[in-house]
N, C-alpha and C positions, 0 to 999 in steps of 0.2 A: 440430526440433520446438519451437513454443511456445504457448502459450497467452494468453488474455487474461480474468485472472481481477480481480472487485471485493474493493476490502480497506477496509473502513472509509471508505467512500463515494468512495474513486476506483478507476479502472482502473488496470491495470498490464501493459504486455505484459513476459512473464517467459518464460526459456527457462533448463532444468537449471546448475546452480553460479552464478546471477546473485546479487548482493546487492543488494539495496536496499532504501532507507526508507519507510517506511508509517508513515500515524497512531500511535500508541503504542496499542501491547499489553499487555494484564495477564498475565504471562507472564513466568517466569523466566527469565534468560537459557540457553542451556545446552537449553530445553523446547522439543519437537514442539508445532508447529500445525499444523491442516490447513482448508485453505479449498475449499468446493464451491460456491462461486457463479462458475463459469468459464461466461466468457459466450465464447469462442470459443475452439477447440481445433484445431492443424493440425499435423498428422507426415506429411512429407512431400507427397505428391499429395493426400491425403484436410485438407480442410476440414469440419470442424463447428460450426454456427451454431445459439449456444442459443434458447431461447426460453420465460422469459428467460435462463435456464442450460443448458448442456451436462449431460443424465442420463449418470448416471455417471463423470463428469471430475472430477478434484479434485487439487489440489494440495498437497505438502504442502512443509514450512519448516522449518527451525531458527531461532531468536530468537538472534542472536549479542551483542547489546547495545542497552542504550538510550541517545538524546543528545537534549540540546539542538540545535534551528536555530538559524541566525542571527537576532541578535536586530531587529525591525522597528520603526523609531520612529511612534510616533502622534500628530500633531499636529494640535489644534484649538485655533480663533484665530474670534471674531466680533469684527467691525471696529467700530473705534468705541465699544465697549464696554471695554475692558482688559481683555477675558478671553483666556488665552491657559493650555492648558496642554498638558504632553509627556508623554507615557508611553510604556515602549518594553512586548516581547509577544518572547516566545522558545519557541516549539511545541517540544513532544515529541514523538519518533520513536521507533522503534524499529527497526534493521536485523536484516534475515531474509536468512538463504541459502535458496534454493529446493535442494530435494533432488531432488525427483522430480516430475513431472506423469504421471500415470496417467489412465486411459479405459480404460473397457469397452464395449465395441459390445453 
């Protein structure tokens, strides 16, 4: 069984005990979240294709911690000019354990 639910403007295909990072959540570590924008649901033989979401599908999480990405360096340089400068950009995540995915027909 897994699903494919949107979390803060991406996809995710997620199945029961998966962990992973998503945009950062305001959200205590430790705190239930639940997400109902599951745009496609399958257990087993049965396929459900939202539109734009699965009624009734929703998943929900635990918030296990939050981190830092790696951090990305930004470099602009126009030629000729002497301008050159660098800045680097380190996003914030947050990892979630999926508990459950639920559906009601």
């Amino acid at each position: 069984m897994f699903a494919v639910v949107k979390i803060g403007g991406h996809q995710y295909k997620v199945k029961e005990s998966d962990k992973i990072f998503v945009q950062k959540i305001e959200k205590e570590p430790g705190s239930k979240v639940k997400f109902q924008s599951v745009l496609l649901f399958q257990d087993g033989k049965e396929t459900h294709i939202g539109n734009p979401y699965v009624p009734g599908a929703f998943v929900e999480a635990t918030v296990l911690r939050h981190v830092k990405g790696e951090k990305i360096i930004v470099f602009k340089k126009k030629r000729r000019k002497g301008y050159k400068v660098t800045k680097g950009h380190r996003q914030n995540y947050t990892q979630i354990e999926i508990n459950k995915i639920h559906f009601e027909s």
